[in-house]
C-alpha positions in Angstrom: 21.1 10.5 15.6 18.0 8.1 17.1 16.3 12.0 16.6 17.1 11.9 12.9 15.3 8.5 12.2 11.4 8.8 12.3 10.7 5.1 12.6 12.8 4.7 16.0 11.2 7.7 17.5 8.0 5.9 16.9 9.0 2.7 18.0 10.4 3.9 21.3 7.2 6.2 22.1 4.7 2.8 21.6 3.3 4.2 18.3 2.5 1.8 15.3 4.7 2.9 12.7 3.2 2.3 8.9 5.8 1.4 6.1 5.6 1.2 2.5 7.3 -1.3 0.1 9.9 0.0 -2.9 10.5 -2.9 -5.2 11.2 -0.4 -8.5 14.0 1.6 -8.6 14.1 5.1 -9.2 15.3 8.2 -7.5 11.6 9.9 -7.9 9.9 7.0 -7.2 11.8 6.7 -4.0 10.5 10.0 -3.4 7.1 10.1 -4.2 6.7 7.0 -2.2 8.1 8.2 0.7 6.3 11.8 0.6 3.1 10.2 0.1 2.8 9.8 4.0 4.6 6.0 5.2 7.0 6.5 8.4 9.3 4.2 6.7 10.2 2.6 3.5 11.6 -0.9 2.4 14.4 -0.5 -0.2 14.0 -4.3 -1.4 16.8 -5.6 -2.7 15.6 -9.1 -2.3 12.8 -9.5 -4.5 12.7 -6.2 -5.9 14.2 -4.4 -8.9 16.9 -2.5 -7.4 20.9 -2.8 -7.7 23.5 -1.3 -5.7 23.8 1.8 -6.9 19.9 2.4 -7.1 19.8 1.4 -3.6 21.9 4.1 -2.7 20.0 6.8 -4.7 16.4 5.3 -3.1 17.9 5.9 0.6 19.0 8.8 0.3 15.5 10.6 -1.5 14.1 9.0 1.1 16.2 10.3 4.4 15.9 13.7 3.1 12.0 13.3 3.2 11.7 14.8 7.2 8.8 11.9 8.4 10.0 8.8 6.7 13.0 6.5 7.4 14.9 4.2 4.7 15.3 0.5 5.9 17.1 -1.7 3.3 16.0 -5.3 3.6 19.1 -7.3 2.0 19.1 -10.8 -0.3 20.7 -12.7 2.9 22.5 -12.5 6.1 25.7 -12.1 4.3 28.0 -9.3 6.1 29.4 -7.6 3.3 25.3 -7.4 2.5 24.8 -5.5 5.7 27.8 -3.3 5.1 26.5 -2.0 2.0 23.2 -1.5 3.0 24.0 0.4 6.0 26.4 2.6 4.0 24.0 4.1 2.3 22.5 5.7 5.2 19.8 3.1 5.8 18.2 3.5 9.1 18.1 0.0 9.5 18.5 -3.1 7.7 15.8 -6.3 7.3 17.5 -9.6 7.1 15.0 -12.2 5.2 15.0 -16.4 6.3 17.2 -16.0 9.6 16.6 -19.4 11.7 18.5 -19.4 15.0 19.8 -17.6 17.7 23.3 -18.3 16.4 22.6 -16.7 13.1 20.8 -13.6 14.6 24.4 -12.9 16.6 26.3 -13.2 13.7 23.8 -10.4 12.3 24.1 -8.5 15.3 27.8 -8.9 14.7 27.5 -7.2 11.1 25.4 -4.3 12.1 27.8 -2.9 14.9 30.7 -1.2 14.9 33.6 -2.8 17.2 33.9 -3.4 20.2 30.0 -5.0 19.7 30.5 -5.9 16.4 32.3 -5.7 13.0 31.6 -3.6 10.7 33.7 -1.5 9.0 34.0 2.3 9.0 34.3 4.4 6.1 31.2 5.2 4.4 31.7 8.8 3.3 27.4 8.5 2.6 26.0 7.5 5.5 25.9 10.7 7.6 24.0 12.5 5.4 21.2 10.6 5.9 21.1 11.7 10.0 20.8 15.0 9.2 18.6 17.0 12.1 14.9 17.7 11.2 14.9 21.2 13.0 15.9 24.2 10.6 19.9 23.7 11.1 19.5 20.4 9.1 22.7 19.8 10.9 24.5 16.6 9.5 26.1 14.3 12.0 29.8 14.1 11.6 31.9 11.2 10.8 32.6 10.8 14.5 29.4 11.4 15.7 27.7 8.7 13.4 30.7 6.2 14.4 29.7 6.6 18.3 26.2 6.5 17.9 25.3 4.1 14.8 25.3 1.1 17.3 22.3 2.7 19.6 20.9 4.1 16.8 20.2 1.8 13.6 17.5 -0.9 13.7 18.5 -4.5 13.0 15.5 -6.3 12.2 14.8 -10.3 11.6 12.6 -11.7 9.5 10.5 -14.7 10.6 9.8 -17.2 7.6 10.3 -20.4 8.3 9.4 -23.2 11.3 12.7 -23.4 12.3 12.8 -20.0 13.3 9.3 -20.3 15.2 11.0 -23.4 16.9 13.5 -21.0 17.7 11.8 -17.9 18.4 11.9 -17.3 22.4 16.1 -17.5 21.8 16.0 -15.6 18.7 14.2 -12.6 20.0 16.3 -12.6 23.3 19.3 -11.6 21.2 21.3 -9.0 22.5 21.4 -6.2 19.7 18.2 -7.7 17.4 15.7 -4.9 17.6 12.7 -5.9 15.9 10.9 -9.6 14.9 9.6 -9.2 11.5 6.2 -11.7 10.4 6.8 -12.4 6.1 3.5 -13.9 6.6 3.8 -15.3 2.6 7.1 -17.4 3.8 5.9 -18.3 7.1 2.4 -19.6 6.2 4.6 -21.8 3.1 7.3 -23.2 5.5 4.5 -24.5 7.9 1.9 -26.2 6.1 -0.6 -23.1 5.9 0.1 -21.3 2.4 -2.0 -17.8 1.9 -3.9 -18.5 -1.1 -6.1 -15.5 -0.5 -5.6 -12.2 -0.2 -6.4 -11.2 3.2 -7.1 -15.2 4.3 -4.8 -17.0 6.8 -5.6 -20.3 8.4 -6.2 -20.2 11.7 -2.6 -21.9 12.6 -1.2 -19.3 10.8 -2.7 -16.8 12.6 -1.6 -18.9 16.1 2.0 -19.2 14.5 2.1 -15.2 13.7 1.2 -14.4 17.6 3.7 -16.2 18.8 6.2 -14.3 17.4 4.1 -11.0 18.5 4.6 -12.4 22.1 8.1 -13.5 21.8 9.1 -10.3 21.2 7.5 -8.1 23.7 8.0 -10.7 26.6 11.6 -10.3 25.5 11.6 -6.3 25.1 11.7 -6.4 21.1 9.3 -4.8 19.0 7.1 -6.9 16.4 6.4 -6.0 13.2 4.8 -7.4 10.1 4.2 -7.2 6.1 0.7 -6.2 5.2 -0.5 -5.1 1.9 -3.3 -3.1 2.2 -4.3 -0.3 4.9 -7.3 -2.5 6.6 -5.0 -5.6 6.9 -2.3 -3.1 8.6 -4.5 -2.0 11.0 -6.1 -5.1 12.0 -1.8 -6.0 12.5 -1.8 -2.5 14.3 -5.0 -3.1 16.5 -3.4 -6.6 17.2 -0.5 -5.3 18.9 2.4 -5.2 16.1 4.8 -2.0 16.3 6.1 -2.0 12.4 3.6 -2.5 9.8 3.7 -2.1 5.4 0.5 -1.6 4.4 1.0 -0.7 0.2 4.2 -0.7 -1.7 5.2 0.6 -5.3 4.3 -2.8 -7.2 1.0 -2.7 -5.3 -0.3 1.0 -5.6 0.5 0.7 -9.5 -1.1 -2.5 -10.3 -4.2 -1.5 -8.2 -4.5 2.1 -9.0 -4.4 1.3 -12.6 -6.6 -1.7 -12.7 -9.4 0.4 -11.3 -9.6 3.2 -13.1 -9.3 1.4 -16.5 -11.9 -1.3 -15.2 -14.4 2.3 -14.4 -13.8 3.4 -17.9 -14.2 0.5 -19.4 -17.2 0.0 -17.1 -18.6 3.8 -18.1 -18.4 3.0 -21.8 -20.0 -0.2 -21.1 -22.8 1.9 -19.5 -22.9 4.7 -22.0 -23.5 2.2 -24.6 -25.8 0.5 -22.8 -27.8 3.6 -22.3 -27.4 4.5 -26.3 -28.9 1.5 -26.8 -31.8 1.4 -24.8 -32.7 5.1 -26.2 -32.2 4.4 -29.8 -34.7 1.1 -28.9 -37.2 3.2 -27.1 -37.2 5.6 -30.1 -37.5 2.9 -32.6 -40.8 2.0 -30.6 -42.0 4.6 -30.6 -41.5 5.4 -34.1 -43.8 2.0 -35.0 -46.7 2.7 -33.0 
């Protein structure tokens, strides 16, 4: 199964993996999202638009999409949360605001089948999306995904608040918690240093977001963090984080169609401009 889920494999081989961020629902935009090129994708059912039932459709356009893995990030550490998410065939799930070591175990708990956890078994769903990426596009069978789900799915904490930085070196030596996630938004609020602009962080902020960096690979955790545009990812990237979003749905709409109905409205601008300044020209010339 860890063969079947592109973001491990890059993980694992030291490779910055590059994520996008679903907040709309829809089967096709799951799709389109994850066939235009991100190793992984963010069902967010935390701030985003998506219900239950969407989040099961998103997952699974997304798992059969050969380079790209599905990671549900949930509203709260809540277990029946997890369950669901990790039904669906998520290859991992993101857990928002955790603040302790304590409450990272109790996620840990959630995400692994017994004896290391407690998660139930049952999902008829989940399987599907572990299907092998050779030609067989053999699908793991109930049993298999039961024995190999705990070695296999990604359980990854999000870093938001000061308590968690207070926390972090016991945090991210949690047995079981696979990757330390930066929400730079939440972090920078919780400590003093909102982001007001896009793409500038005060320098504390910066200081507070390394630490979490170092944490996790002096503990043997990967690091990851939310970005929102391709140069800020690979500045994250060039910085040494593993797991990186650099666009998302919301994003690539609202910027895509800002620009091109700014140049239009910018070319008509110009083309009346340019009627304007020949009709004047003419008129000149006409009174001379």
């Amino acid at each position: 199964m860890q063969a079947a889920s592109p973001l491990r494999r890059l993980l694992t081989s030291s490779k910055p993996a590059f994520g996008a961020w679903q907040m709309l629902a829809g089967t096709n935009n799951a799709r389109l999202l994850a066939r235009a090129g991100p190793d992984w994708i963010c069902v967010d059912t935390e701030h985003g638009n998506i219900s239950d039932t969407e989040m099961h459709e998103a997952v699974a356009a997304i798992a059969a999409t050969p380079s790209c893995s599905p990671i549900v990030r949930i509203p709260a550490a809540e277990p029946w949360m997890v369950k669901r998410a990790l039904d669906t065939g998520a290859h991992g799930v993101m857990v928002p605001l955790l603040q302790t070591a304590e409450e990272a175990k109790g996620l840990v708990r959630a995400t692994k089948f017994p004896p290391r956890g407690m998660r139930g078994f049952g999902s008829p769903f989940a399987m599907g999306a572990f299907a092998s990426k050779d030609a067989s596009a053999k699908v793991p069978s109930a049993p298999e995904y039961l024995q190999q789900a705990n070695d296999t799915l990604l359980t990854i904490i999000q870093i938001e608040t000061r308590e968690a930085l207070e926390n972090i070196e016991a945090i991210a030596a949690t047995e079981g918690v696979d990757v330390l996630f930066v929400g730079p938004f939440d972090l920078g609020n919780n400590i003093g240093f909102p982001i007001l602009e896009a793409g500038k962080m005060d320098e504390q902020l910066t200081q507070a977001i390394e630490k979490v960096r170092a944490a996790a690979k002096e503990k043997g955790k990967w690091s990851g963090i939310y970005a929102s545009s391709g140069d800020e990812g690979r500045k994250w990237s060039d910085a040494g984080f593993d797991m990186i979003s650099v666009t998302g749905d919301v994003i690539a709409l609202q910027t895509h169609v800002t620009q091109q109905v700014g140049t239009a409205r910018g070319s008509m601008a110009h083309s009346a401009y340019t009627t304007a300044k020949g009709l004047a020209s003419r008129a000149a010339g006409q009174s001379t």
